[in-house]
C-alpha positions as CSV (number, residue, x, y, z in Angstrom):
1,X,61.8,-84.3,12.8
2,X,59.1,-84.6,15.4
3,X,57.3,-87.8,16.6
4,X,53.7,-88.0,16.6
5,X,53.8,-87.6,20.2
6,X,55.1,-84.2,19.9
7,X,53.0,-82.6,17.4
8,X,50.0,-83.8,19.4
9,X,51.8,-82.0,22.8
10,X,52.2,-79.0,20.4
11,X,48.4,-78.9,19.5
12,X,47.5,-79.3,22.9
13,X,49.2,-76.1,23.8
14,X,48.2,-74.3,20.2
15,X,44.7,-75.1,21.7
16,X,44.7,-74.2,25.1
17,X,46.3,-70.9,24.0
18,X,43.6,-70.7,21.4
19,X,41.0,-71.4,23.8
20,X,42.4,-68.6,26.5
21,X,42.2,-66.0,23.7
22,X,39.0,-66.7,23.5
23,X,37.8,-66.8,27.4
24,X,39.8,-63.6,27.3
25,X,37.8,-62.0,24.7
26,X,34.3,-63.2,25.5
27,X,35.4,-61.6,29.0
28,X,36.1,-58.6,27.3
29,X,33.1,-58.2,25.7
30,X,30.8,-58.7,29.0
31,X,33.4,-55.9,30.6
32,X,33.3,-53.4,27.3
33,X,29.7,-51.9,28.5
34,X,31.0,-50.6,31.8
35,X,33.1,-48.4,29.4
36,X,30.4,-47.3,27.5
37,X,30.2,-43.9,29.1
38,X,29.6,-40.1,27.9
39,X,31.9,-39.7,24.7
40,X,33.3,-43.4,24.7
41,X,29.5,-45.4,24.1
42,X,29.3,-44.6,20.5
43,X,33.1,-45.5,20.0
44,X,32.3,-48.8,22.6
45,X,29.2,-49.2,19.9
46,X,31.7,-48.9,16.7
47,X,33.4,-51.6,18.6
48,X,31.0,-53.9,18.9
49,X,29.3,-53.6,15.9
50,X,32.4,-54.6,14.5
51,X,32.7,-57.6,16.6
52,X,29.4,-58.9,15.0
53,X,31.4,-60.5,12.3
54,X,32.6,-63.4,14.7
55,X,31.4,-66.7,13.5
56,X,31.9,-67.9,17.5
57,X,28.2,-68.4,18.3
58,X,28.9,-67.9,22.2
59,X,30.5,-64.6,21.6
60,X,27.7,-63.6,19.1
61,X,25.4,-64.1,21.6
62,X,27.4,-62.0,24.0
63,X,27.8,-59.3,21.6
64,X,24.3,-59.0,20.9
65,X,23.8,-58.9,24.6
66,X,26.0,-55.7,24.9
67,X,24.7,-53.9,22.2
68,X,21.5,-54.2,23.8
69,X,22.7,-53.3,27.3
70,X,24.4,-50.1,26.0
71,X,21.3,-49.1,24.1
72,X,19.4,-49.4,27.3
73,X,22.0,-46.8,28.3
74,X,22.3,-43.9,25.7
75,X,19.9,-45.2,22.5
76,X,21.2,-42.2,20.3
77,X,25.0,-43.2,20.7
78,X,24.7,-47.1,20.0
79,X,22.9,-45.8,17.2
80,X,25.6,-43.8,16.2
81,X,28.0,-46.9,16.3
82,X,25.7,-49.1,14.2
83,X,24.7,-46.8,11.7
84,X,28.6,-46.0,11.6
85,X,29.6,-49.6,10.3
86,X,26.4,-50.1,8.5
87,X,27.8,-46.8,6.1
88,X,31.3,-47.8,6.2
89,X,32.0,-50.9,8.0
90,X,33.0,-54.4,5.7
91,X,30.3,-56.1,4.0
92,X,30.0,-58.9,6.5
93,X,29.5,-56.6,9.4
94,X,27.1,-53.9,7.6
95,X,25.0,-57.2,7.2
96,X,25.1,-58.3,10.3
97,X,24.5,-54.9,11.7
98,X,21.0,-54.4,9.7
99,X,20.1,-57.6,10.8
100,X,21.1,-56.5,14.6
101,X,18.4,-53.8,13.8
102,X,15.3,-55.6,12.3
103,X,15.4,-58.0,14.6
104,X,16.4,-56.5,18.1
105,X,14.9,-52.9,17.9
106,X,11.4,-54.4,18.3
107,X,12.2,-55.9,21.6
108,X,13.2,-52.8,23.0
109,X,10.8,-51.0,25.1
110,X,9.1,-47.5,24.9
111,X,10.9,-45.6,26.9
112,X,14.2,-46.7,25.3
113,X,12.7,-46.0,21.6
114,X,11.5,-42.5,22.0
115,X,10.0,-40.2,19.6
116,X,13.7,-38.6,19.4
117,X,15.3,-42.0,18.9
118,X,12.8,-43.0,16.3
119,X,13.4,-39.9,14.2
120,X,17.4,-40.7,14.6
121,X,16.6,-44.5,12.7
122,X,14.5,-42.7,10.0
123,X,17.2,-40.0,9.5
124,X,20.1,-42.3,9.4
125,X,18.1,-44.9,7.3
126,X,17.6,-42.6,4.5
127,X,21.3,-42.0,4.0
128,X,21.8,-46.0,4.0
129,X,18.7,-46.6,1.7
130,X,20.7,-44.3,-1.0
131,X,22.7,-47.5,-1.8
132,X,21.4,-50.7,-0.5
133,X,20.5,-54.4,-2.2
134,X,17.5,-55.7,-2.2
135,X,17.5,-57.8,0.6
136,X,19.0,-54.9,2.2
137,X,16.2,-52.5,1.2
138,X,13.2,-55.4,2.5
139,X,15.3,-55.4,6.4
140,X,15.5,-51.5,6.6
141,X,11.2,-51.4,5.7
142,X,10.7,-54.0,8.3
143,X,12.7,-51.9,11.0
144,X,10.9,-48.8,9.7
145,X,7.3,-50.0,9.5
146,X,7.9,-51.2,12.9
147,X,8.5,-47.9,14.6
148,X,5.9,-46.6,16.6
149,X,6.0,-42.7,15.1
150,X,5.5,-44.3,11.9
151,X,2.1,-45.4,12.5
152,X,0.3,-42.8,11.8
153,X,-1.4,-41.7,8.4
154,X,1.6,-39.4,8.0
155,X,4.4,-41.9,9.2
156,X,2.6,-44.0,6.4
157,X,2.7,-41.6,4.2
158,X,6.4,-41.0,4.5
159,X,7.2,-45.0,4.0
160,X,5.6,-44.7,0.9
161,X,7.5,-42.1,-0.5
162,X,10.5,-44.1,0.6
163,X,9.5,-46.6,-0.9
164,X,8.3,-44.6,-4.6
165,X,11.9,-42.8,-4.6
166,X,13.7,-46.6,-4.3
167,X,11.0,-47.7,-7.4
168,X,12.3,-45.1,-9.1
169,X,8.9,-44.0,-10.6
170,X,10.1,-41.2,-12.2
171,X,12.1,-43.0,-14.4
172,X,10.8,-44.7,-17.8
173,X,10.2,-48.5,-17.3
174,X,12.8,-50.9,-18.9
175,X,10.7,-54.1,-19.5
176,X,13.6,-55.9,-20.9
177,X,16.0,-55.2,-18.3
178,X,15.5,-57.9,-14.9
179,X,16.9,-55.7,-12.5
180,X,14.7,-52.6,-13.4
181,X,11.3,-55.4,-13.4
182,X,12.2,-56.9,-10.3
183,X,13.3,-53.9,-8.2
184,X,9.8,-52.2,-9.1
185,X,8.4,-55.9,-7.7
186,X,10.2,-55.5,-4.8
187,X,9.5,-52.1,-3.9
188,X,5.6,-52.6,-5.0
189,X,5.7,-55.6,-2.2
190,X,6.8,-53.3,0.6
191,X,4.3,-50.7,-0.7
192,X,1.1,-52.9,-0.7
193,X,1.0,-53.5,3.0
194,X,0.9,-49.6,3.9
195,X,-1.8,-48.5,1.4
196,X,-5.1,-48.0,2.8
197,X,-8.2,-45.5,2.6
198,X,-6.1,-42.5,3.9
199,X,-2.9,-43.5,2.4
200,X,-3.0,-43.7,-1.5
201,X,-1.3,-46.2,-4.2
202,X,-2.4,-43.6,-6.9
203,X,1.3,-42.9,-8.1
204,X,2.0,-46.6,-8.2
205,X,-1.2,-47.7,-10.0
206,X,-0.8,-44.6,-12.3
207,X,3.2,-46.1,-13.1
208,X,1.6,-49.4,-13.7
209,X,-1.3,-48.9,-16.1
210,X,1.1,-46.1,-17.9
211,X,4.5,-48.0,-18.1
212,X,4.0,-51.5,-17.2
213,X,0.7,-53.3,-18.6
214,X,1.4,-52.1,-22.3
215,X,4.8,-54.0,-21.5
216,X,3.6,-56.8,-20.2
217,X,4.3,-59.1,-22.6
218,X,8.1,-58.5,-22.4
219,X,8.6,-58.8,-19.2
220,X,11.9,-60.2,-18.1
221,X,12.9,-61.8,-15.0
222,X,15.5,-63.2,-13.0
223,X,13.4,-65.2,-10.8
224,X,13.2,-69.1,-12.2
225,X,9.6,-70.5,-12.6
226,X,7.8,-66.8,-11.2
227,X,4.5,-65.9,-13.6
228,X,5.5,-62.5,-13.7
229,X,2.9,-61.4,-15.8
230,X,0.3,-62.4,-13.2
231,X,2.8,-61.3,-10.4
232,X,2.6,-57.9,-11.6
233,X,-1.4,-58.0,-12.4
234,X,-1.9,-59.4,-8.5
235,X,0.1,-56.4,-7.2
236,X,-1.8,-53.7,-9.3
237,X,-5.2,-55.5,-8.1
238,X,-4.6,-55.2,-4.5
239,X,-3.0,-51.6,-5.2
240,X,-6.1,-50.6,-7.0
241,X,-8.4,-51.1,-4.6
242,X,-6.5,-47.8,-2.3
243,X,-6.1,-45.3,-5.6
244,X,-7.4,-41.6,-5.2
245,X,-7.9,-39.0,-7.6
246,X,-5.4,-40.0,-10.6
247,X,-5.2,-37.1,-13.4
248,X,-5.3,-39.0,-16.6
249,X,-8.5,-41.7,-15.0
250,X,-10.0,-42.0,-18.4
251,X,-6.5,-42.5,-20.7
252,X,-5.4,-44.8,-17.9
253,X,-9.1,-46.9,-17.5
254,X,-8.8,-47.2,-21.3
255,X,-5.4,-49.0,-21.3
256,X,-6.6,-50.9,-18.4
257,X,-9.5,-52.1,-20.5
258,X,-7.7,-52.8,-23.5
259,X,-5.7,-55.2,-21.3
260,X,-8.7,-56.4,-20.0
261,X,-9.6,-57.7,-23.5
262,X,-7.4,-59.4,-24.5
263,X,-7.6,-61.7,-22.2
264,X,-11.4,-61.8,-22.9
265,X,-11.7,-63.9,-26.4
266,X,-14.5,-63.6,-28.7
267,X,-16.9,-66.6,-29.4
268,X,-14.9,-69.2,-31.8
269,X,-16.7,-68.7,-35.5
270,X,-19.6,-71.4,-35.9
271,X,-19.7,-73.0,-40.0
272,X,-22.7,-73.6,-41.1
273,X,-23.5,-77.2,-39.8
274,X,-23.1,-75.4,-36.6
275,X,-19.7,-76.5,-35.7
276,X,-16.9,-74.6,-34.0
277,X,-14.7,-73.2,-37.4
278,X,-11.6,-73.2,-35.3
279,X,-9.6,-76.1,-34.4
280,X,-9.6,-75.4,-30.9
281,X,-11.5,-73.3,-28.2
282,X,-9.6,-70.4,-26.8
283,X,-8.2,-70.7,-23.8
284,X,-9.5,-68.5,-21.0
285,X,-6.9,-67.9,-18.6
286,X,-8.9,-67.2,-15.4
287,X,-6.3,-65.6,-13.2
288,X,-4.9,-62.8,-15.2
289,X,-8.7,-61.8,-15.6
290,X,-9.6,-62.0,-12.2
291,X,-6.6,-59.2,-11.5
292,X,-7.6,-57.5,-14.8
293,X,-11.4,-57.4,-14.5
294,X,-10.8,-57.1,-10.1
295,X,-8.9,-53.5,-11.0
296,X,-11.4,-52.4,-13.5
297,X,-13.9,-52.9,-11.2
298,X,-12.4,-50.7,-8.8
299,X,-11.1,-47.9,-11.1
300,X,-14.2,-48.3,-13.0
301,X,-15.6,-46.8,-9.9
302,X,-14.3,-43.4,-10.3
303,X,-15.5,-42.8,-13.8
304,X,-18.9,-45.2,-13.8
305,X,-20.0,-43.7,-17.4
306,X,-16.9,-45.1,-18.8
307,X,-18.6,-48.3,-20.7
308,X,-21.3,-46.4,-21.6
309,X,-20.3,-42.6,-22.6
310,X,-16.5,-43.1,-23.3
311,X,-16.7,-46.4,-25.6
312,X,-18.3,-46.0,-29.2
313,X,-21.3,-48.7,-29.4
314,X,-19.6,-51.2,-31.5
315,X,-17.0,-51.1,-28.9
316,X,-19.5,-51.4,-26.2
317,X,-21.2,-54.4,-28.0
318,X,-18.0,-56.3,-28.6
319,X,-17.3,-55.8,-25.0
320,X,-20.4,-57.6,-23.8
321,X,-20.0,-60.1,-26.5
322,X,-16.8,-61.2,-24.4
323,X,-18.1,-60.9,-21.1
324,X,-21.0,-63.5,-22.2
325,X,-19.3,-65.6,-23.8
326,X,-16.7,-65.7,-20.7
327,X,-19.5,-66.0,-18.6
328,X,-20.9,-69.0,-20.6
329,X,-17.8,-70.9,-19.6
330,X,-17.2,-69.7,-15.7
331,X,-20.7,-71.2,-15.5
332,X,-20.2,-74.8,-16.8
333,X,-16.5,-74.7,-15.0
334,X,-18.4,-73.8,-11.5
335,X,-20.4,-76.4,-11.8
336,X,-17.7,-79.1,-12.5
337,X,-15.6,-78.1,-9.8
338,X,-18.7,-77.8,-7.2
339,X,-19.2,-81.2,-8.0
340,X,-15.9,-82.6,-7.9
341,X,-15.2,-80.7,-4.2
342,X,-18.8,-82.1,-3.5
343,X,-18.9,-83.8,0.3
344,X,-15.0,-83.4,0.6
345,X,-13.9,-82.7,4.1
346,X,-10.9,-82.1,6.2
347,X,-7.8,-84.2,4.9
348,X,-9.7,-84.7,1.7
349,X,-9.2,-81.1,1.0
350,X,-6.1,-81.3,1.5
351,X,-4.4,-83.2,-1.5
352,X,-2.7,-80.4,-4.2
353,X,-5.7,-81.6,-7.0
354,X,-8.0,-80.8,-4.9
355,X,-6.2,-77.4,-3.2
356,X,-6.5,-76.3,-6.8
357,X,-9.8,-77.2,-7.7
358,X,-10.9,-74.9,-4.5
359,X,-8.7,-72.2,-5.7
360,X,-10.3,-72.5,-9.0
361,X,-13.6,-72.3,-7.5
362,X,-12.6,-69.0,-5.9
363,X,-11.3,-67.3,-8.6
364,X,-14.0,-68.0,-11.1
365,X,-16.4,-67.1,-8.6
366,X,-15.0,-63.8,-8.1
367,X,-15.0,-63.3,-11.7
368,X,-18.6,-64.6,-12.3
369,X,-19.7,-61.5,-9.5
370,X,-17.6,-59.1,-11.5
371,X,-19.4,-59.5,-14.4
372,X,-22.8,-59.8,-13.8
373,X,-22.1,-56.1,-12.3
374,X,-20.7,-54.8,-15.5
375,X,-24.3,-56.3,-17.2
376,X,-26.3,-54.3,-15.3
377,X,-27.5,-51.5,-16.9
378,X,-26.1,-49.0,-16.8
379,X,-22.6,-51.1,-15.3
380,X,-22.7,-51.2,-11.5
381,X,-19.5,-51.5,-9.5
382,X,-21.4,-52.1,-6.1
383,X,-20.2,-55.8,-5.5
384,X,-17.3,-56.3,-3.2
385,X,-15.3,-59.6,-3.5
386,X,-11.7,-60.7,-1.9
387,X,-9.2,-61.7,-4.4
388,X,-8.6,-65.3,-4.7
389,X,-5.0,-65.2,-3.0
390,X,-6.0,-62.7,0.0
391,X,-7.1,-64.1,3.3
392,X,-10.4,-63.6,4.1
393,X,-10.8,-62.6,7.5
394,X,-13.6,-64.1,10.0
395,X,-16.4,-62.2,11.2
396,X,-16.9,-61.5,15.0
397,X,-20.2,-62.4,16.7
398,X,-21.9,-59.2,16.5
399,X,-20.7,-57.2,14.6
400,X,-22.3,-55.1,11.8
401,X,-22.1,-56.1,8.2
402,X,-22.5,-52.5,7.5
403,X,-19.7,-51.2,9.3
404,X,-17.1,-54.2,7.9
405,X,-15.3,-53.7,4.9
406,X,-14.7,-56.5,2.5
407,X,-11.7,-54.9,-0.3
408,X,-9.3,-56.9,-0.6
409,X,-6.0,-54.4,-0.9
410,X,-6.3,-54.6,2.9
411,X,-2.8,-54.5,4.6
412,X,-2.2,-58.5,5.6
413,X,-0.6,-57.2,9.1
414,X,-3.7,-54.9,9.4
415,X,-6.7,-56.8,8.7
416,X,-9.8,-54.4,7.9
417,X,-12.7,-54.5,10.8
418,X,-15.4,-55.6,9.0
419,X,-17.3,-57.9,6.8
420,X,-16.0,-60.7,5.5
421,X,-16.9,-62.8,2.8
422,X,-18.8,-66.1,3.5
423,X,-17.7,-69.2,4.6
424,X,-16.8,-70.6,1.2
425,X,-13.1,-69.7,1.7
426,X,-11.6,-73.4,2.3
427,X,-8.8,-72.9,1.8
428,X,-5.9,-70.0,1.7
429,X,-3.2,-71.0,-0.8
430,X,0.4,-69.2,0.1
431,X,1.2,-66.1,-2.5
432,X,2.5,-67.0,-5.8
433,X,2.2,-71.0,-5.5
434,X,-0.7,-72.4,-6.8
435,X,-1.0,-70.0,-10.1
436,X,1.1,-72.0,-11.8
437,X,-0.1,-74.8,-11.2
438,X,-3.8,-73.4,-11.6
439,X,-2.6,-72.3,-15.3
440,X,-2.0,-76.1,-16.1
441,X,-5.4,-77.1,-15.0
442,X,-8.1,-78.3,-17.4
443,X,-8.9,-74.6,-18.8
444,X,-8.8,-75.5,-22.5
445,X,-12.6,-77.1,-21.8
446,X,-14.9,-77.9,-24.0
447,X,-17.3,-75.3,-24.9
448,X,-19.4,-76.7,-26.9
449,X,-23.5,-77.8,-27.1
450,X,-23.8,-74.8,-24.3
């Protein structure tokens, strides 16, 4: 049996053979690019994209290194390696590939990612979108949107239709299944940022007002703690703002309004001492109406007789019953949180109460604009406001208020040029965080004596 001493002698050599294998290999790598000529760089590519799965930081780092130096060389063929073990490489080097791509390609300079080269990612990027995860899908639209030919209206165009084929629009919406809800999330997400005035969200907004919102109360999710009723009414707002022509306006406004209501209660029932009937006031649940009323508002705008020549008077009446009596409340709520934010500055602002109580503010602002345009007579849908969750963007020193633009489906990476709302944004709260907590704040107000 051997002593202690010898076992540790052993090691010693196990390790400094160990170590030599891998002074030999990091070698290796630095030497494998002065290979990587005519027919043998995509094969020198295969072999380093393989080598990717190392969990050796140094030779990582020297891997990435030479995938970089070869792509300087022949673009086309390290492609050809990469997109080779992204389609039939093992699991942990496909991954490891695709994040090679999102993160590197941008680094890369022009005349390495031509117009040629650019069309090879898009080409071979279709074939891997045919099967990918969703974390897998989100790292191939980040490489994509960041190619230069892609740009364009048209190059946004295409993205989009990427991006409608993953959603699977075509097919009919499964509200009970979580995969089904949160792949159309997911692809929605990747879809807002490339809408704009010349690039439509028609076909999503038309899937969402026709399969979605009369699902939306059996929406399932995988996603622990995630409002996904007001997740999916947040996306259609921003989308609505970008819709063109959609075939069926008027069926779709109408199942958009019906929505709308009933989120809008009527006035509790007084008894005849004057007293509320009910036990309780309704609760008025600010944010879904903000997204609700917000994409009225801007659908609204394609068929402005809608309130007035496609809704029956009774209908029309019970419709502005709502509105005032939602407008009653928004009123005495304003005024509450103006005073509570009243003469609080800097860190004060800053506490989660009072982060809330700001994002209150915004949102019932925005609403309390939305409807006194539908009281005009007839409705007006002139007003322009930025939803409560979007940045708003500042305005530069000269420039026109007429030429700025102040819809807020803007792209986030794309701000729009122009007008901005006032100074009364304090604060931006990050996506999806505070509507929770906003749903827990003192809504369930008393109405009464107003």
């Amino acid at each position: 049996m051997p002593t202690v001493e010898e076992l540790y002698r052993n090691y010693g050599i196990l390790a400094d053979a160990t170590e030599q294998v891998g002074q030999i290999r990091r070698q290796a790598i630095k030497e494998l690019p002065q290979f990587a000529t005519g027919e043998n760089l995509p094969r020198v590519a295969d072999i380093l994209t393989q080598l990717l799965q190392t969990d050796d930081s140094a030779e990582f780092n020297l891997v990435n290194n030479a995938l970089l130096s070869i792509f300087k060389m022949d673009a086309k063929g390290t492609l050809g390696g990469l997109f080779s073990q992204i389609l039939q490489g093992e699991d942990i080097v496909r991954e490891r590939a695709i994040k090679f791509l999102s993160t590197k390609l941008k680094t890369l300079p022009d005349e390495v990612l031509t117009k040629e080269v650019e069309e090879l990612i898009l080409t071979e990027s279709k074939k891997v979108l045919e099967d990918v995860t969703g974390e897998e899908f989100v790292l191939f639209m980040k490489i994509l949107s960041g190619l230069k030919s892609l740009q364009t209206v048209s190059g946004r165009q295409q993205l989009v239709e990427l991006v409608a084929e993953q959603a699977d629009l075509e097919q009919t919406f499964n509200p009970s299944d979580p995969d089904c809800v949160d792949r159309l999330l997911q692809c929605t997400r990747q879809a807002v940022p490339l809408f704009s005035k010349n690039v439509h969200s028609t076909r999503f907004v038309t899937y969402f007002c026709e399969q979605v919102l009369p699902n939306l109360s059996s929406l399932t999710t995988p996603v622990e703690g995630l409002d996904i009723q007001l997740e999916v009414l947040k996306l259609l707002a921003e989308m609505s703002s970008f819709c063109g022509d959609m075939e069926k306006l008027e069926t779709n406004l109408r199942k958009l309004f019906d929505k709308l209501l009933e989120y809008m209660p009527l006035p509790p029932e007084e008894a005849e001492n004057g007293e509320n009937a009910g036990n309780e006031e309704p609760k008025l649940q600010f944010s879904y109406v903000e997204c609700l009323l917000y994409s009225f508002h801007q659908l609204g705008r394609k068929l402005p007789d809608f309130l007035t020549a496609k809704l029956n008077a009774e209908k029309l009446k019970d419709f502005k019953i709502r509105l005032q009596y939602f407008a009653r409340g928004l009123q005495v709520y304003i005024r509450q949180l103006r005073l509570a934010l009243q003469g609080k500055t800097g860190e004060a602002l800053k506490t989660e109460e009072n982060k809330i109580k700001v994002v209150a503010l915004k949102i019932t602002n925005n609403i309390n604009v939305l409807i006194k345009d539908l009281f005009h007579i007839p409705p007006s849908y002139k007003s322009t406001v930025t939803l409560s969750w979007k940045p708003v963007q500042k305005v530069e020193i000269g420039q026109k208020r007429a030429n700025e633009d102040t819809t807020s489906g803007s792209p986030p990476k794309k701000p729009p040029t122009g007008p901005k709302r006032d100074a009364r944004q304090i604060y931006n709260p990050p996506s999806g965080k505070y509507s929770s907590n906003l749903g827990n704040f003192n809504y369930e107000r008393s109405l009464q004596g107003k």
